[in-house]
Structures are given as C-alpha cells and as structure tokens.
LOMARTI-808862 format. One record per residue: residue in three letters; x, z, y of N, C-alpha, C in turn. Coordinates in steps of 0.05 Angstrom, whole numbers, plus 5000, padded with zeros to 4 digits. Each point is the difference from the previous one (the first is absolute). Layout:
N
ALA	X	Z	Y	X	Z	Y	X	Z	Y .
...
***
This chain:
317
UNK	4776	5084	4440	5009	4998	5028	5028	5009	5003 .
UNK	5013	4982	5013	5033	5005	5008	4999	5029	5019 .
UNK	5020	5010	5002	5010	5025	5014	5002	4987	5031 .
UNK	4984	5015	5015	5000	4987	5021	5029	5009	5024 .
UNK	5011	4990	5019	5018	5008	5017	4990	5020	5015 .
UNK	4974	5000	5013	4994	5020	5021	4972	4997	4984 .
UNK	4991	5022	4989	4983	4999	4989	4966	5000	5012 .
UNK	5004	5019	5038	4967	5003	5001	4995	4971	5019 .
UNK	5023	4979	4997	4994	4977	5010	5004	4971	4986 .
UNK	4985	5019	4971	4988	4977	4989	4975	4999	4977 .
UNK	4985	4975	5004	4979	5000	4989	4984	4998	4980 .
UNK	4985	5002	4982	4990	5002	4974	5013	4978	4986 .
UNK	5003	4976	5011	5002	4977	4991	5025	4995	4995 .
UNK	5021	5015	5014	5031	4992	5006	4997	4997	5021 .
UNK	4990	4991	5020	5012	4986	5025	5007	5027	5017 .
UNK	5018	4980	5016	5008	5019	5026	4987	5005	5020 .
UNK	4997	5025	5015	4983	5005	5025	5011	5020	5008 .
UNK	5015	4977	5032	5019	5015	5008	4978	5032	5024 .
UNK	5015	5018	4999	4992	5019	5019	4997	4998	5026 .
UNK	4979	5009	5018	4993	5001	5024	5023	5014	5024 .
UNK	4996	4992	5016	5019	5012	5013	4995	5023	5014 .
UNK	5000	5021	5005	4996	5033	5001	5003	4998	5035 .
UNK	5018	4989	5005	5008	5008	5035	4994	4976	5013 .
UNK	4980	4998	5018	4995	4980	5008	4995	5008	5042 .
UNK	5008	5016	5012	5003	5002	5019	5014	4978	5016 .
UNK	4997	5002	5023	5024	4972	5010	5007	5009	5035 .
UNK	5022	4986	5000	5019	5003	5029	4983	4975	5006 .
UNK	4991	5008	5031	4982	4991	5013	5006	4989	5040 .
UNK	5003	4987	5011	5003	5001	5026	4974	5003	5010 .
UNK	4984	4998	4981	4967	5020	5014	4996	5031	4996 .
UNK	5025	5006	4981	4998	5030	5002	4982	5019	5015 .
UNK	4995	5023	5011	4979	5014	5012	5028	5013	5007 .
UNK	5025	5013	4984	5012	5019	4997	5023	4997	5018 .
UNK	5006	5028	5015	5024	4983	5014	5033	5012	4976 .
UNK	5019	4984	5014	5026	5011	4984	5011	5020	4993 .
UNK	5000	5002	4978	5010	5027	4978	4971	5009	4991 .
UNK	4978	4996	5005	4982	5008	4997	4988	4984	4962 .
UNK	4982	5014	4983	4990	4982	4984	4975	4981	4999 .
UNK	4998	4993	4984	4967	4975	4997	4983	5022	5017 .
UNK	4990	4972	5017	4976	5007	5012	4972	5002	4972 .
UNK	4973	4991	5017	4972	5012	4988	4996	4978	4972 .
UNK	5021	4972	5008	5000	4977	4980	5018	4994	4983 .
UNK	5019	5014	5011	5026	4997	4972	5019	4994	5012 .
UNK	5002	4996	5032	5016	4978	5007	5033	5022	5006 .
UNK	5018	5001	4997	5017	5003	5015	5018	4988	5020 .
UNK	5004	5012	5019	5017	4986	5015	5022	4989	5005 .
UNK	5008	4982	5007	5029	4977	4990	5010	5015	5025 .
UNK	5023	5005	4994	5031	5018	5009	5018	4987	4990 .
UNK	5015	4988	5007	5029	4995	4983	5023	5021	4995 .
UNK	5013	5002	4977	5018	5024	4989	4982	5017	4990 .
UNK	4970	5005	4999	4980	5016	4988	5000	5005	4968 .
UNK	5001	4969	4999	4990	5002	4967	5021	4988	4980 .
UNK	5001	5010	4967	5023	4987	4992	4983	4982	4979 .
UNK	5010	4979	4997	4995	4981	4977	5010	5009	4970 .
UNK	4987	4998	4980	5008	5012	4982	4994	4980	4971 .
UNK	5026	4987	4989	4998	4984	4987	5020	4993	4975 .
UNK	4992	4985	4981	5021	4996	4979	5010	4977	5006 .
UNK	5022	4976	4997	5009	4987	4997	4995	4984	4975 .
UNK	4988	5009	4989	4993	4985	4972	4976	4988	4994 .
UNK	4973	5023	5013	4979	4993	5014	4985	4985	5016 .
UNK	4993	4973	4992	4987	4974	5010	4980	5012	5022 .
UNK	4983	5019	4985	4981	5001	5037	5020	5020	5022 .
UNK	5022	5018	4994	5014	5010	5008	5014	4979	5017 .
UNK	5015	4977	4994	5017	4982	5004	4984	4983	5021 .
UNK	4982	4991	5004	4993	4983	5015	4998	5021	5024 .
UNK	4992	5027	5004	5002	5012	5032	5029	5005	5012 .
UNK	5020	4999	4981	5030	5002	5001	5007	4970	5021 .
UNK	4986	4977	4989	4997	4969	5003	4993	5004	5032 .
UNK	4975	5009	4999	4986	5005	5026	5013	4999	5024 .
UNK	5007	5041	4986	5013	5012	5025	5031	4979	5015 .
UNK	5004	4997	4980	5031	4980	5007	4997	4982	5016 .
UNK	4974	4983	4994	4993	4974	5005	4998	5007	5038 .
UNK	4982	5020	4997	4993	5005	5028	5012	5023	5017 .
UNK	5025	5004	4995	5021	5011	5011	4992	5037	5005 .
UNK	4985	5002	4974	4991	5036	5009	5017	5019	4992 .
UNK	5023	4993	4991	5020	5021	4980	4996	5016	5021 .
UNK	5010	5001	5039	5001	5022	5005	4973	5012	5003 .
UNK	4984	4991	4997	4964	5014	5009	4991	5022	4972 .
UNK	5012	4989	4976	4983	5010	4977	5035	5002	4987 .
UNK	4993	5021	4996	5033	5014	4982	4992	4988	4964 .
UNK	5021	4996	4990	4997	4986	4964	5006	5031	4978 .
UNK	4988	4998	4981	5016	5027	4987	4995	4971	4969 .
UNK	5024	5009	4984	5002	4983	4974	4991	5017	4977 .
UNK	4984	4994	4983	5009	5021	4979	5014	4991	4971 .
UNK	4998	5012	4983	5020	4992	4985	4987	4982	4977 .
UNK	5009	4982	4994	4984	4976	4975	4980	5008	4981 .
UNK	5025	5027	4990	4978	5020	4971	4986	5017	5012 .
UNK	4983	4997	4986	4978	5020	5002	5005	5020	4979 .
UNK	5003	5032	5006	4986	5012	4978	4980	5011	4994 .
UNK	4989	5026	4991	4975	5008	4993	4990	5014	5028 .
UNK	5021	5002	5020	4990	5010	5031	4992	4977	5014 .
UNK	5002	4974	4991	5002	4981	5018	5024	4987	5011 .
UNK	4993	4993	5026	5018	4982	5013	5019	5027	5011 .
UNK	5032	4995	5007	5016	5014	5004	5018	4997	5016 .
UNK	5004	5019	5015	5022	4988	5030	5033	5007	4980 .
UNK	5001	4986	4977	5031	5014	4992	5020	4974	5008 .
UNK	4990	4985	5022	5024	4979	5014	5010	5008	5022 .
UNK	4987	5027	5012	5011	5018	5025	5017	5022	4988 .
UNK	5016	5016	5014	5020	5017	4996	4980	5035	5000 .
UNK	5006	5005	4980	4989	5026	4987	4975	4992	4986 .
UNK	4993	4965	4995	4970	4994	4989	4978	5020	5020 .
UNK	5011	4991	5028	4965	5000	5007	5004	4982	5035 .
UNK	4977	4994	4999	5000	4985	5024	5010	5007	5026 .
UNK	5024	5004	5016	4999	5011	5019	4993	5000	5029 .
UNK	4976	4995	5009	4972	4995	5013	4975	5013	4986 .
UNK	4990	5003	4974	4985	5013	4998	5002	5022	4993 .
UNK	5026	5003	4984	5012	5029	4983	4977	4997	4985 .
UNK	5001	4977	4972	4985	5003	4981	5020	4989	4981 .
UNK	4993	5008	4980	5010	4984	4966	4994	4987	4987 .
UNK	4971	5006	5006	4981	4977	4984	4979	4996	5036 .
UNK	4986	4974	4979	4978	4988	5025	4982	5017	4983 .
UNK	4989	5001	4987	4976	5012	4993	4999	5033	5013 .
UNK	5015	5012	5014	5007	5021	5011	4978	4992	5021 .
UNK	5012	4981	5013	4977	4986	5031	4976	4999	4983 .
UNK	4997	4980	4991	4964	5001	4982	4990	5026	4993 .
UNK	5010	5019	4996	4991	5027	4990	4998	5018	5026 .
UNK	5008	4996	5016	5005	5010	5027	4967	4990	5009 .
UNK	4996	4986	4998	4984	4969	5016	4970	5013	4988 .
UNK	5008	5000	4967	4972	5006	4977	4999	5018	4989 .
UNK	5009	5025	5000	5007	5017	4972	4990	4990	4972 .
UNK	4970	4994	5007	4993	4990	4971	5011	4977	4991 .
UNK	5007	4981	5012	5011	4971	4992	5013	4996	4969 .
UNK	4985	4988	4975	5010	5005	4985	5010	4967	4989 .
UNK	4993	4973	5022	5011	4979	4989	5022	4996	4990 .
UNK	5004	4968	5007	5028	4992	5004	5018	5008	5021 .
UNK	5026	5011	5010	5013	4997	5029	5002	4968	5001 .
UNK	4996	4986	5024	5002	4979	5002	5025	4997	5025 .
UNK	5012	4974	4999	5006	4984	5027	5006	4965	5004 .
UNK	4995	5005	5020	5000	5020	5029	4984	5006	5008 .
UNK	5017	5026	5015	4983	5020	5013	5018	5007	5027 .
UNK	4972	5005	5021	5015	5008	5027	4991	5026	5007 .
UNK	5023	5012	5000	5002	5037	4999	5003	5008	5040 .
UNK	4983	5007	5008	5004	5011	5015	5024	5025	5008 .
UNK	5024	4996	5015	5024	5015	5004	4984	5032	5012 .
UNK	4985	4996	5017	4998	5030	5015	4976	5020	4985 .
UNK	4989	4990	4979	4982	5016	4987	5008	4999	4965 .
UNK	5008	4981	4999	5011	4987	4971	4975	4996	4978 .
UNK	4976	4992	5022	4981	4993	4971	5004	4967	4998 .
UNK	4989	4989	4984	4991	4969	4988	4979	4991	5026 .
UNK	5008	4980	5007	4986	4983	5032	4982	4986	4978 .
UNK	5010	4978	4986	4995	4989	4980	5018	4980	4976 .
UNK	4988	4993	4978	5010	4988	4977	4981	4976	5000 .
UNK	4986	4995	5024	4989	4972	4991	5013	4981	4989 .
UNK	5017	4992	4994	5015	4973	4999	4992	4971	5021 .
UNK	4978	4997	4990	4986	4966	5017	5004	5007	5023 .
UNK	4988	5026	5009	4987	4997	5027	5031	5004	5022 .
UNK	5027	5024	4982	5021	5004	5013	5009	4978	5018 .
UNK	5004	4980	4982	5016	4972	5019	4988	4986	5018 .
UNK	4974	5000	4995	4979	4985	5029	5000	5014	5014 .
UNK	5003	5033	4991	5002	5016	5032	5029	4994	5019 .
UNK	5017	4996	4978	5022	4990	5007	4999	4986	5023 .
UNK	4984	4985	4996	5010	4972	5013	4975	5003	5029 .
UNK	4974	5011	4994	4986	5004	5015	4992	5030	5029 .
UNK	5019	5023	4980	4997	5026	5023	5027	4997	5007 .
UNK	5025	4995	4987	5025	5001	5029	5011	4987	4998 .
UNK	4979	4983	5016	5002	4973	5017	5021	5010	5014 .
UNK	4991	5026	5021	5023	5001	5031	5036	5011	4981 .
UNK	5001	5002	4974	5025	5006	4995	5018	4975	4983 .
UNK	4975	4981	5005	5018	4977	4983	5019	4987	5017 .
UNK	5029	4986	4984	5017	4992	5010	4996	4974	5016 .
UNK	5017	4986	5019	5003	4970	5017	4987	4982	4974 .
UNK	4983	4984	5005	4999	4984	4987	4993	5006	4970 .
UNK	4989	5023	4990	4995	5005	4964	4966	4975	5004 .
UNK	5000	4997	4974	4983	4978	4993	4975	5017	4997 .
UNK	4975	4972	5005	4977	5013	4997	4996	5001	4968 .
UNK	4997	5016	4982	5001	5006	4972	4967	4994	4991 .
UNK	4979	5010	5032	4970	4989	4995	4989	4980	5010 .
UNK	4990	4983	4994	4978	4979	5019	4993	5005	5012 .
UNK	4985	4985	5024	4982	5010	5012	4965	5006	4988 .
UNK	5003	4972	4975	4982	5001	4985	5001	5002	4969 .
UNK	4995	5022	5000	5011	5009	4971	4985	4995	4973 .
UNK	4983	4994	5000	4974	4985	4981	5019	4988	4973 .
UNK	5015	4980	5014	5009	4991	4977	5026	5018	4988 .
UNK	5010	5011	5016	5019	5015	4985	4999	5027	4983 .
UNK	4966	5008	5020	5000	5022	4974	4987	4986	4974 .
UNK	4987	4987	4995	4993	4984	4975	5028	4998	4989 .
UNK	5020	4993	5005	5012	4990	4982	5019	5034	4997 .
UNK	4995	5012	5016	5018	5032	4995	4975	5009	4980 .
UNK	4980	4994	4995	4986	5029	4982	4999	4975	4971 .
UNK	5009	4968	5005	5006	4992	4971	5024	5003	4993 .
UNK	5018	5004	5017	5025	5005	4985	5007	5029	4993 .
UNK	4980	5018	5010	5012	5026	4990	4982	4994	4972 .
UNK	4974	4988	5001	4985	5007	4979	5016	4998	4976 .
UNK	5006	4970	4999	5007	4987	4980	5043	5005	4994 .
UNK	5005	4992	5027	5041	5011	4992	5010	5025	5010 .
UNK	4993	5013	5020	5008	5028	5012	4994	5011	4988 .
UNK	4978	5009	4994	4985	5014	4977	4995	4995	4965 .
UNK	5009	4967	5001	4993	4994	4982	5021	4998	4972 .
UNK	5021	5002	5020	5028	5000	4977	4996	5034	4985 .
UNK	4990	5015	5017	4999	5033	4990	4968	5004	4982 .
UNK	4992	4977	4997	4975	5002	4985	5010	4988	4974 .
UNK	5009	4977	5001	5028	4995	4968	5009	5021	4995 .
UNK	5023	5014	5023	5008	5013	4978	4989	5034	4999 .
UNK	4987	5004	5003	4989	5029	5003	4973	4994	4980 .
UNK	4990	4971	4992	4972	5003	4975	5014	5011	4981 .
UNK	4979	5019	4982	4999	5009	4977	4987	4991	4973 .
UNK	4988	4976	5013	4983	4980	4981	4997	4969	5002 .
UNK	5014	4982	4990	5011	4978	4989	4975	4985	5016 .
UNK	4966	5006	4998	4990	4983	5023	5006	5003	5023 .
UNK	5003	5019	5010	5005	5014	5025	5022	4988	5013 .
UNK	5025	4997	4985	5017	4986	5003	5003	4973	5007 .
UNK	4989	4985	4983	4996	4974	4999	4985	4983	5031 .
UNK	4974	5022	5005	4991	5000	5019	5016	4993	5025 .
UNK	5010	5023	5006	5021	5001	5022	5022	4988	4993 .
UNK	5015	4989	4978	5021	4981	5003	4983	4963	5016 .
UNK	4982	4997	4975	4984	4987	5004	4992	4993	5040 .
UNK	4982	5015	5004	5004	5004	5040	5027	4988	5019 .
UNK	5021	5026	4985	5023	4994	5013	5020	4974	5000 .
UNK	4995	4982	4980	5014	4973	5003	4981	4987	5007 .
UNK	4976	5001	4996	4982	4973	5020	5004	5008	5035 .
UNK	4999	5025	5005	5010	5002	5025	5019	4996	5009 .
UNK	5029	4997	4981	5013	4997	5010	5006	4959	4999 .
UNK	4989	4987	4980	4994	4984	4996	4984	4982	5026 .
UNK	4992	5016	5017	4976	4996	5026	5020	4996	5026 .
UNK	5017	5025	4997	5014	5001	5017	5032	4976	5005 .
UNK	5004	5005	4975	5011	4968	4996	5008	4985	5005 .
UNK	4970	4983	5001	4989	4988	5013	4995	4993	5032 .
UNK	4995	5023	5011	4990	5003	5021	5033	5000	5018 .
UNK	5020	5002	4991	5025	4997	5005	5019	4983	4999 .
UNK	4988	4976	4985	5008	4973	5002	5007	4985	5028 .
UNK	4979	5013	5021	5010	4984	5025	4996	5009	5032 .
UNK	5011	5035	4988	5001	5009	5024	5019	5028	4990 .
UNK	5015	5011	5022	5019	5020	4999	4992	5028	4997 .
UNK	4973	5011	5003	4992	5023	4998	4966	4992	4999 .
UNK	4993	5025	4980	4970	4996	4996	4986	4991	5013 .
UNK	4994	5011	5029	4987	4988	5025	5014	4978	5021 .
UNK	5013	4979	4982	5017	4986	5017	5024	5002	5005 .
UNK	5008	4997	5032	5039	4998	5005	5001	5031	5008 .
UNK	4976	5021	5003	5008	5027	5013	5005	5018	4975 .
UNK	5019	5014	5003	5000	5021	4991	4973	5020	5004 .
UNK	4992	5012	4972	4979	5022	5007	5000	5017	4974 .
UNK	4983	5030	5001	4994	5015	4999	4994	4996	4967 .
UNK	4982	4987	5000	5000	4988	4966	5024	4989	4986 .
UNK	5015	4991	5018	5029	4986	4983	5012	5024	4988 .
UNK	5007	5023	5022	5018	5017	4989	4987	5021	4980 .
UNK	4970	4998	4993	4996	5009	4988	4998	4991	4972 .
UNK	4997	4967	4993	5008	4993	4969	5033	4996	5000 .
UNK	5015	5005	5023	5029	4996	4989	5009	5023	4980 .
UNK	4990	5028	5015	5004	5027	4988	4994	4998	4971 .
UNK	4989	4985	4992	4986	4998	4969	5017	4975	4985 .
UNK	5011	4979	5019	5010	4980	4985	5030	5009	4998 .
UNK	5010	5013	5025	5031	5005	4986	5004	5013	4985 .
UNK	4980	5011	4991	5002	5026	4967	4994	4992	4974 .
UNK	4989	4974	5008	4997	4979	4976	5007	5005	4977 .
UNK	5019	4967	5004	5014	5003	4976	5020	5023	5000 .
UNK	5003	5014	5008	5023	5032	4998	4983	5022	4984 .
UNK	4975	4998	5003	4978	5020	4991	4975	4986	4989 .
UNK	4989	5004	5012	4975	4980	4988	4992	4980	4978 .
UNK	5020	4994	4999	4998	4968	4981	5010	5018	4965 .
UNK	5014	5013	5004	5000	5017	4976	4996	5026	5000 .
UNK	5004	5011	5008	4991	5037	4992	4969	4997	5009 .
UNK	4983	4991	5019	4979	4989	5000	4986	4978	4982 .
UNK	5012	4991	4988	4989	4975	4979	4988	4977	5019 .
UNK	5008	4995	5024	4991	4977	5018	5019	4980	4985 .
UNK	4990	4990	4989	5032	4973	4991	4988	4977	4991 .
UNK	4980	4994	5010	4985	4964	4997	5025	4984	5014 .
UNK	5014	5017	5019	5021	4984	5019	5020	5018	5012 .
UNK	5013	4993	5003	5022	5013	5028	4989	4988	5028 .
UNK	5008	5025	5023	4995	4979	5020	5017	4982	5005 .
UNK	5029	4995	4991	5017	4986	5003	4992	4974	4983 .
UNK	4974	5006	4987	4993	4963	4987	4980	4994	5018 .
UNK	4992	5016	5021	4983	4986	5019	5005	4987	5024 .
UNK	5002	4968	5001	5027	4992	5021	4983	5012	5033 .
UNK	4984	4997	5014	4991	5004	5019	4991	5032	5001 .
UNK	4994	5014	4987	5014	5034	5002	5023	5008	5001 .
UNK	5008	4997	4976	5035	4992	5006	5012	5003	5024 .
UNK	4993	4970	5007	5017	4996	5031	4990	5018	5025 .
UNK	4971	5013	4994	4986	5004	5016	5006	5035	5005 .
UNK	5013	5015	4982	5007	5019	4987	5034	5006	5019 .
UNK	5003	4979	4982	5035	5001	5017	5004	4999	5030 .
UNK	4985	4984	5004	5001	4996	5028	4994	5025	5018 .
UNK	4982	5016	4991	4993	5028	5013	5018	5011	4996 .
UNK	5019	5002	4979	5014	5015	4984	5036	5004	5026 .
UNK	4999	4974	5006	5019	4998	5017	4990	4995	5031 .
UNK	4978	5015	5002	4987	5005	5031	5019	5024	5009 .
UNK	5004	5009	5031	5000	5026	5005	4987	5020	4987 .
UNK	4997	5020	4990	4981	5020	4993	4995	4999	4983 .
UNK	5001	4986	4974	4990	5001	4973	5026	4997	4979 .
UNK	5017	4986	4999	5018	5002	4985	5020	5026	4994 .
UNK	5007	5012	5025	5006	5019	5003	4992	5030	4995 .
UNK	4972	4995	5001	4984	5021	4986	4997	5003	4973 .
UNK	5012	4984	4985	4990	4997	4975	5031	5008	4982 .
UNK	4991	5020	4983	5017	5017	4983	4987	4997	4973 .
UNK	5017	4984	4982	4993	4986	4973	5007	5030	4981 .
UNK	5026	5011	5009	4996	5021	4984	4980	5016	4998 .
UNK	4993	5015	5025	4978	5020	5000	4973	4985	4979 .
UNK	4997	4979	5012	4974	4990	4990	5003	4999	4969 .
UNK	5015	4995	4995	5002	4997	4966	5006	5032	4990 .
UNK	5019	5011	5008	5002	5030	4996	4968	5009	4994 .
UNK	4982	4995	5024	4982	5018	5006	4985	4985	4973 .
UNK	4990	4984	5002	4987	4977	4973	4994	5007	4974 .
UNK	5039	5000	4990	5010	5002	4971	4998	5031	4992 .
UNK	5005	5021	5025	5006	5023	4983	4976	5012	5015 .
UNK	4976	5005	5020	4980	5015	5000	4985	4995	4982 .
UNK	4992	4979	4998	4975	4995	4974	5012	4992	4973 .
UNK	4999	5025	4998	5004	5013	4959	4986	4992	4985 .
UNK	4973	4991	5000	4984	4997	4982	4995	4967	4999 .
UNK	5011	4981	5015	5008	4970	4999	5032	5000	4994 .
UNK	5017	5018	5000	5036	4990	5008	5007	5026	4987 .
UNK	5000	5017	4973	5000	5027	4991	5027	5004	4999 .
UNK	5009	4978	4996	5037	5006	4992	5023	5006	5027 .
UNK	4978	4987	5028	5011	5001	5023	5026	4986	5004 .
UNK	5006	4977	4988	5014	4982	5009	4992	4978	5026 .
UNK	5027	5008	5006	4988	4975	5033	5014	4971	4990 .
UNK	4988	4972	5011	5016	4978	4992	5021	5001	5018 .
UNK	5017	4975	4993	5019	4995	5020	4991	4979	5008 .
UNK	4986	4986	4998	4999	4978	5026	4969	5009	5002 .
UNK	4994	4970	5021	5008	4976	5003	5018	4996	5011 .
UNK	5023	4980	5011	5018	5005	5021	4982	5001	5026 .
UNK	5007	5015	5020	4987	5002	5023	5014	4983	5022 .
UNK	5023	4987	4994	5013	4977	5016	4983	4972	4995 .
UNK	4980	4997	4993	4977	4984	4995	4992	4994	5029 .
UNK	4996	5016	5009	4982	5006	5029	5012	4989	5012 .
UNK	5020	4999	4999	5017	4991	5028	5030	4971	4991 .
UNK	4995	4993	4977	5005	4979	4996	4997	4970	5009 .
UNK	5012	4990	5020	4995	4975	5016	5004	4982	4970 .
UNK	4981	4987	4994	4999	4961	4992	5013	4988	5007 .
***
C-alpha cells in the first residue's frame, strides 16, 4: 500500500474517504436567539449582518464556490471574508496574508485556533470554509454544501437589487445532479488523486470521465445545467472544472482528457469564467501553490508548474 496523503481518511483498499464535517450548526432566520446572542435549543443561530466572518482559502474548491456565492448575491457587506494563506503547514491553514500573520477580526494565526476554541478535543482535519462567529469566536459551521444554500436561502433580506435566484423553486432535479457531481467530479477528482491503491484509483478515474462524459452531453444544447438559468449546481462543478487542467488532470492523474478537449464544457466553463463573480475570484497561483507544494507525498520535490496559460479563459475565437 502507497503512503497515504492524510492518512485516517483512507481505506483498507486505497480509496479515499473524505471526512465528515465536525460543525454543522447554521445561521437561521428561524433562529429562537435574538442578536449577539448564540444557537438556540437547534443549532440555529441568528443572521445579523457584520456578525460573522467567512473563512476561506482561495485555492479551495468547496471554499471557492461560497466566495462565488457571497459575491453573486451582493453579501460582502453582511458576512466579512478572511483569506488564508495557500500553504498549509503542520498547524494548518494560516492567516500569514494579513499583517503580523493573524487575522485582524479574529486575532488568530491559525483557523484551527477557532476549531479548538469550538472542540478542544477536535483532532481532524481543519477544514474550509468555515464561518467563525466575530463576538464569541467559536466555529458557526464548516459545512460546506449546506453554507451556500443558506446563502441564498436565510439572507434573503440582505441580498442585493436584483442577485439571482441560485435555487429553484423545485429542486428535485438539481439536487440529483449536485449529489452526482460531487459523487463522481467534486469529490471525485480527490478520490484519483488521494487513492493509495491502483483499483481504487481506477475506480474513481473510471466514475469521473463517464460523468463528465454525461455532462457533456447534457451541454450540447443548453447554457447551464438546468437550462438558460444560472444555478446553484453550475457554480458548484465550475469550482472543480477551473482547477482542471491546472491541477487535476496531472498532480491528480485525471488525464483521460483535458477539459479544454471537451468542446461543450469548454465553452460552458469559459463562459462562467467570464460571468461577474467567478473569473475574478479565481487565483491560479494560490490554487496550484496550494496543490504542488501541500501534498508531499503525491508532489515530494514541491515544484509548482508554470502553466497552463490562464489567458485561455478569456481568449475570444
């Protein structure tokens, strides 16, 4: 058996199995609690704007899409952003892109400071994102999924003129296709490259191009998954396709294809790419920084590439 990257999240066989998420509380407009106050009897806390800070990498795909979110639906001023820095070291994620390396809003250095605050015992992964409560400074939560639907569903009253509905009214079909695309490409590109065993692998490469093979398809003759609207599911396989070919396709061993040999992802890719809110979010260095030199036991020498070119994206035909 290969040396695994994170070792208590993975399985006899090689495969990957990613970790649960520890903080699962949520900002709520059913709250019980009034402001400044914490979770009521259910978890819920109460939505305040300037309350809580977002806490995220830039390099970080489930991180990246609530960055997407918040932008999309005009919350910068409701929910404060904190960045952290690409590398990780043996403390974790690290505020050393702020002045004295620590966040100045939480007066921390590391995020795992908040998680330890939150858990003392907590001996996982630190994950993000995470939304740190400003007036107590514990962890609200690290759900990932659930962050952005709250997004879009508890502040409602702080979204901007006109931000888009990100959910259906009927969501049936879109979560089907959100719990196949994390299965198989959100999830599934980090099951390539995080197996420690050649079936295991295969498996999940295997998955991940028929899905994406599905999707494809399914993009041949319309502009976004569910049609001409923008939604909730789009921005969540973009977060995974612009890291592609930059990450994925090699330091992951995804390389049946580029997505640039897929003409209707491709276009379908770019096109988000040069939306409001998504192009601009996206920092090729960090992501590859974070990629090439945290995981030592796939990339030991810690070389980063120099491409792809990232003027790709935005190259008119």
């Amino acid at each position: 058996m290969r040396r695994a990257q994170f070792v208590n999240e993975s399985g006899s066989n090689g495969e990957w199995k990613r970790q649960g998420n520890r903080f699962t509380d949520r900002i709520s407009r059913a709250s019980a609690s009034s402001p400044g106050e914490g979770p009521d009897a259910e978890g819920r806390w109460p939505v305040e704007p300037g309350r809580y800070r977002l806490v995220v990498s830039l390099a970080c795909p489930w991180a990246h899409r609530s960055v997407i979110v918040r932008r999309l639906l005009g919350l910068e001023d409701a929910i404060s952003l904190a960045v952290v820095d690409p590398i990780r070291d043996e403390k974790g994620w690290r505020f050393t892109l702020d002045p004295d390396d620590r966040d100045p809003v939480l007066g921390i250095q590391y995020l795992s400071e908040a998680y330890l605050r939150t858990d003392p015992s907590y001996d996982g992964r630190v994950t993000v994102p995470a939304i740190v409560d400003t007036v107590s400074g514990l962890v609200v939560t690290n759900d990932y999924p659930q962050i952005t639907l709250d997004l879009s569903t508890e502040w409602v009253d702080h979204h901007r003129d006109g931000a888009p509905q990100l959910i259906p009214d009927d969501r049936a079909e879109m979560d089907q296709l959100i719990d196949e695309i994390y299965r198989d490409v959100n999830n599934g590109v980090y099951r390539c490259g995080f197996a420690t065993g050649q079936e295991a692998y295969e498996a999940a490469y295997d998955a991940l191009f028929a899905r994406l093979d599905v999707l494809e398809e399914r993009l041949r003759d319309r502009d976004y998954l569910l049609g001409d609207t923008l939604r909730e599911v789009d921005i969540r396989l973009f977060t995974t396709l612009v890291r592609f070919d930059a990450v994925y396709h090699g330091h992951f061993k995804c390389n049946r294809n580029k997505l640039t040999e897929f003409p209707h992802l491709w276009a379908y890719a770019r096109r988000l790419y040069q939306r409001e809110g998504f192009g601009e979010t996206v920092d090729f260095d960090q992501i590859k920084r974070h990629y090439y030199v945290t995981h030592t036991t796939i990339n030991p020498t810690g070389i980063v590439p120099k491409g792809p070119d990232p003027r790709v994206w935005t190259h008119v035909d």
